[in-house]
N, C-alpha and C positions, 0 to 999 in steps of 0.2 A: 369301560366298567372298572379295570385296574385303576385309572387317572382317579375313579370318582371314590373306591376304595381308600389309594393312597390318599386322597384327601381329607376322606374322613377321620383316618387312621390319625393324619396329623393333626385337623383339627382339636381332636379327641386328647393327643399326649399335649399338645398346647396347653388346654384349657387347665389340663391336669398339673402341668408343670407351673401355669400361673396360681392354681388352687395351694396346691404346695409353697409355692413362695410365700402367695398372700396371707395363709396359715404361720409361716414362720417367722415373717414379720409382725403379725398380731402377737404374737407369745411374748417377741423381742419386746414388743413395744410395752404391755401387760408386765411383763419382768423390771421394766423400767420403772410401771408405777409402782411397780410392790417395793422394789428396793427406794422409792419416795415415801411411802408409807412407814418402810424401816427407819429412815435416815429420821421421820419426824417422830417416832416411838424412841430412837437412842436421845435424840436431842432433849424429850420430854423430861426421860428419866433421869438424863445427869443436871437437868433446872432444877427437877422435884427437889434432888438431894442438896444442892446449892441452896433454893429456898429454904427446907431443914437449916442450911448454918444460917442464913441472914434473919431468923427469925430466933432462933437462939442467941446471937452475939445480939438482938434489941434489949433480951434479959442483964444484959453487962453494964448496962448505961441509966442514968437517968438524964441524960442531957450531953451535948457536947458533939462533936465532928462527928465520932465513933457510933453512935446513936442515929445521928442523921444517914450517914451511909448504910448504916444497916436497913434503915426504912425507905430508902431509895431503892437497892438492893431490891428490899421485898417487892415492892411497885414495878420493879423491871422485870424480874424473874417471872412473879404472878403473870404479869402481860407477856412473856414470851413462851410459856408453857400453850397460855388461851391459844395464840397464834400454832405452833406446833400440832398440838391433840384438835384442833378446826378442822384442820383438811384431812382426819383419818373419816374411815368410816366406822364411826364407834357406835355402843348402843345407844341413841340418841336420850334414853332417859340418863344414861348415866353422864354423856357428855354436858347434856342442861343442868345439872346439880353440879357438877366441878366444874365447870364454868360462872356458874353463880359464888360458889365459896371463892374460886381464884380472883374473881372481880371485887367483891367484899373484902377478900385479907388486903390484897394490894391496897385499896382505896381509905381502911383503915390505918395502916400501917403509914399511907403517906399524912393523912389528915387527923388522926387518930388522936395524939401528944396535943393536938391543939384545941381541943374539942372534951379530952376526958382527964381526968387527973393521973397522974407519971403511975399508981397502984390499981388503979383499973384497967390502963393500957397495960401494964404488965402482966397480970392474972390472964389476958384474953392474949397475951404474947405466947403463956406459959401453955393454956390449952391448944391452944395452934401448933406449938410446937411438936406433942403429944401425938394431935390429928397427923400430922403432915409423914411422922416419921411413922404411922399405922400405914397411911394411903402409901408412899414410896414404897413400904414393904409389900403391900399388896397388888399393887403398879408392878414391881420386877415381878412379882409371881405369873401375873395374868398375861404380861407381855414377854414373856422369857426366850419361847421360839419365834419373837415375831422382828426381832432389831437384824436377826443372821441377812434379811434380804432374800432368804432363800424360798420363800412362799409362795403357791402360783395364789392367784385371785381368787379362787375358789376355796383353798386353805386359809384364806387371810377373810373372803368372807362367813367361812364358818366359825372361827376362832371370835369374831365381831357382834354374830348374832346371839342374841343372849338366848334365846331358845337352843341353841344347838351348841354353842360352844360348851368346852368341860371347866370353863372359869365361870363363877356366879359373878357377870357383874349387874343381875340386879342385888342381889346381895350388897356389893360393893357401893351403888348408888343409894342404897339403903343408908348406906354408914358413912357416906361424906354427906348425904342428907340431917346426919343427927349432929354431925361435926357443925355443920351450917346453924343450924338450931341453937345448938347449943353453946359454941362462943359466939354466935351474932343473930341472938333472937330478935323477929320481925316485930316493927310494928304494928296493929290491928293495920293500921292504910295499908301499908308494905304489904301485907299479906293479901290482902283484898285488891289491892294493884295487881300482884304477883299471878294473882286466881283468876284474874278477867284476862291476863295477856294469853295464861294458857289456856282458858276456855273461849277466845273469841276465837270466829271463824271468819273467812274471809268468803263477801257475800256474792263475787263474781262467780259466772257460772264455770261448772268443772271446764278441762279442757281434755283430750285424747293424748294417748302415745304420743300418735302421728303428728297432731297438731305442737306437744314440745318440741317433738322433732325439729319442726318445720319452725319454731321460734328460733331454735337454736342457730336450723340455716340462713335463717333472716339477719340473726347476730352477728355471726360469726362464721361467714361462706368460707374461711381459709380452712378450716379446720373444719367443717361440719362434714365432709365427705370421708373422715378418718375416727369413725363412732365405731367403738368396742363392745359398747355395752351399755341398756337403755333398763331402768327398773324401777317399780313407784318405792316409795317410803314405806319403811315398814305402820302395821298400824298402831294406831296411837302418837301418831308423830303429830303435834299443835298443829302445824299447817302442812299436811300431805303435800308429797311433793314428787318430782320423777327427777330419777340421778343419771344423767347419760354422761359416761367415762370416753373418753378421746386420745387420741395419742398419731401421730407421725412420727416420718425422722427428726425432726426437730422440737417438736413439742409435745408435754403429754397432761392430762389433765381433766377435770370435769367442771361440770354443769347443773344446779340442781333451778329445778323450775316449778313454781308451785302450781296443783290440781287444778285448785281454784282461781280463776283468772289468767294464767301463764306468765305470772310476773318472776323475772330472774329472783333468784334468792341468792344466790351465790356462784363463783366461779373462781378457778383456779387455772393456771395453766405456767408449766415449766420447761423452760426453756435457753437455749444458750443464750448470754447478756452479750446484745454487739456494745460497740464504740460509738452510738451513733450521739449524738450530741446537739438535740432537738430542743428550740426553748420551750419554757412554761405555757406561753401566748398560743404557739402551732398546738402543743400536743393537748390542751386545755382543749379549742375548739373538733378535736376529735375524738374527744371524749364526752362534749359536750353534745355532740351529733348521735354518738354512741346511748343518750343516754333518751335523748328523742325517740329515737328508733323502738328502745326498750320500754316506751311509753312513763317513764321517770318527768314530767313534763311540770312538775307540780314545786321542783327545789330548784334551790340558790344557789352560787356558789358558796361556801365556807370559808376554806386554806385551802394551802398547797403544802406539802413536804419535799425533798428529794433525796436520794441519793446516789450513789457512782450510775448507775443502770437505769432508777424509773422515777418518774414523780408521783407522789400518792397526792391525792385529789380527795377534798370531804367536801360533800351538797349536803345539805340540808332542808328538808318540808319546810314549805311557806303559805300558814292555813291565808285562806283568802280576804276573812273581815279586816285584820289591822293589816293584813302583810308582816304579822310575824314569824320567826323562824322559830323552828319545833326543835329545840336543840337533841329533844331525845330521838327524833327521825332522820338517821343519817345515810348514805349511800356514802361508802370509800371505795376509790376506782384506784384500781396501780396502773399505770400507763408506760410501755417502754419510751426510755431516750431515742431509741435507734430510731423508731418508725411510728412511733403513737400507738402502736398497735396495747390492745387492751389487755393485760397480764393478769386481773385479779379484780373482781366484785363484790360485795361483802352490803346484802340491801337486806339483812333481817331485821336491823332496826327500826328500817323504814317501811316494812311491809307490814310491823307491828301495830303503826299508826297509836299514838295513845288520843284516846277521846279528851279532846278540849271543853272547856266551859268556860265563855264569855264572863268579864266580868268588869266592874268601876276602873276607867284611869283618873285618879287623880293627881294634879298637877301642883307638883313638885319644885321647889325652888332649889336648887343644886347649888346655889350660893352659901344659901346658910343650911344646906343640908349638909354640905363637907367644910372642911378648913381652907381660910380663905388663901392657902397657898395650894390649894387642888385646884386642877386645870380639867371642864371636859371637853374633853376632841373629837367625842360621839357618843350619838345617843342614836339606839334603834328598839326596837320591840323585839320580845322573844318570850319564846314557850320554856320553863325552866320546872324542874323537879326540884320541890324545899323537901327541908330535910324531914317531912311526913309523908313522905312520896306522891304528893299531888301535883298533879299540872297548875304551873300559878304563870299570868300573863304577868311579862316584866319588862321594866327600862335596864336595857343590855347598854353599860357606859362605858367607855372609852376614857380614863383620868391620867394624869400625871403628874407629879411633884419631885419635887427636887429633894434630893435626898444623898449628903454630903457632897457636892459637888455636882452630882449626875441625876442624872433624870428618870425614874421610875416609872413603870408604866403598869397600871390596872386595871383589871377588868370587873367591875362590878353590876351586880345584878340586885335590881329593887323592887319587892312587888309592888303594882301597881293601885292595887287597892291599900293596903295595910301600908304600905314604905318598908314593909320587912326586909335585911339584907339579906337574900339568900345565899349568895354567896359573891369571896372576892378571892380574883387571883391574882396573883404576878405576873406579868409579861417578861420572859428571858428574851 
């Protein structure tokens, strides 16, 4: 009877002592992601105010080096804020309005001078300006306790939820909504584009808790046994979704997976960068397994990127009738160098799917459509947005010419009914 006492007795301070540990590592690990959450709230605020000067010094120029770096400037910063303020948990209405303005300034700011006369790109420089240096100020207001790190996840999610928190950021979406409006009023399409992505719904049936869960173990077995915290989207989010946050000693990170149908939407996950030094070829085919699994079964490849640590990976939808690519449906994967292992997913664009409409190719002479010292090196089909925000089916060209000595390389886009150029880029 002692023996079976003592046993129990130990059993008992056992279980306790591993409760206690596994409690104190949850915290550890929970502290790690709030001080990630800080480090991409300090990051945000000192881009915001950098954007402030690069949008001010475009007012110094009408042309010339000083002018071009400033509008590069704006193109980097816009995109490195989007990236930052992505992986917080913001109020999703206010995070979809500053996302849209940051996408828009950048995208003007690079193509903007080419497009509008040097007095109208400056007036839309000048209210930019105006907006950017209201929202910075009100950015430091709303984020003031949140860069120290010191937040548990409960303080950081109530600071987040705009019903509870003591910052108005519907207020705040309110008013980079009328920034939006107001130096880059929509076209009738634009808007009507704008209104169906946020009204369409995704027609796969709901799915459970359990069953994201169980996605996520499908995904991602290394890390699926180190789940902190499992909760749907708040309402009124365009496509409900469930957020399961993750952390180990080594990594910490989340998951968001939509209601309807269990399609990933997003993923994140931070971690030390090894030394490993895997090529594009290995780590491509395990992302490309990765993307099977995920039911992704419908894109292309696209590019590759890399750098010292991962390669970024873009797929592309490829609707069925021509086998063209939907260049607005993309999935971007980050893939470590070390191991392949998957570090980062980004499939909103591609779960948005924009509704196509078939329509005339007509056949095009490329001889005497360009100059006869233009070369093309490829021709494929593609789904491309013209500048009235409509899906238009196009000949995606591959051209070259020589140009002082060296060879120039572009990518030009043509509707295929009308020959409209929709658009043409440079190849660096």
């Amino acid at each position: 009877m002692k023996r079976f006492s003592f046993l129990a007795l130990f059993a008992i301070f056992s279980l306790s002592v591993y409760a206690y540990t596994t409690n104190i590592q949850k915290k550890d690990l929970q502290n790690a992601l709030s001080v990630q959450y800080a480090k991409n709230i300090a990051d945000a605020s000192a881009k915001l105010q950098e954007l402030d000067t690069a949008v001010k010094k475009t007012m110094l120029f009408n042309e010339g080096e000083g002018d071009l770096r400033a509008r590069e400037d704006i193109w980097r910063l816009s995109s490195d804020i989007q990236q930052s303020v992505s992986s917080l948990p913001l109020d999703p209405h206010f995070s979809s309005v500053w996302m849209n303005y940051l996408s828009r300034l950048g995208k003007f700011a690079k193509t903007g001078p080419e497009q509008t006369e040097p007095r109208e790109f400056h007036a839309v420089m000048d209210k930019a300006s105006g907006n950017i240096e209201n929202l910075s100020n009100e950015w430091a207001a709303a984020t003031a306790d949140m860069a120290s790190g010191n937040l548990s996840m409960e303080e950081w999610q109530q600071r987040m939820d705009s019903e509870k928190a003591s910052f108005d950021w519907k207020g705040l979406s309110a008013s980079v909504q009328q920034y939006t409006e107001s130096v880059f009023p929509l076209t009738a399409s634009e808007s009507d584009a704008l209104k169906k992505k946020e009204l369409k719904h995704i027609e796969d049936p709901a799915i459970s808790k359990e069953q994201a869960l169980d996605k996520f173990k499908k995904l991602f077995p290394d890390t699926a046994d180190q789940v902190i915290d499992l909760k749907k989207s708040k309402p009124g989010s365009p496509y409900p979704f469930y957020h399961i946050r993750f952390s180990d000693q080594e990594s910490v990170g989340y998951i968001d997976i939509t209601e309807k149908g269990g399609h990933v939407l997003s993923f994140l996950t931070e971690r030390p960068a090894g030394n490993g030094r895997l090529d594009a070829v290995t780590v491509q085919k395990q992302v490309e397994q990765f993307l099977k699994v995920a039911g992704y079964t419908d894109v292309v490849f696209e590019e590759v990127r890399e750098n010292d640590t991962a390669f970024h990976f873009v797929y592309t939808r490829q609707e069925p009738l021509h086998k063209a690519k939907v260049l607005s449906d993309t999935i971007q994967i980050k893939a470590s160098k070390e191991d392949g292992r998957i570090a980062g997913v980004n499939a909103a664009e591609y779960i948005r799917k924009e509704q196509l409409k078939d329509q005339p190719i007509v056949k095009i002479d490329w001889n005497t459509f360009f100059h006869k010292q233009v070369k093309v090196n490829r021709e494929e089909l593609v789904y491309a947005e013209n500048e009235h925000g409509r899906q238009r089916l196009a000949y995606a060209l591959t051209v070259t010419m020589e140009e002082n000595g060296e060879t120039g390389t572009y990518i030009v886009l043509v509707d295929t009914e009308t020959k409209e150029v929709i658009r043409t880029e440079q190849q660096k």
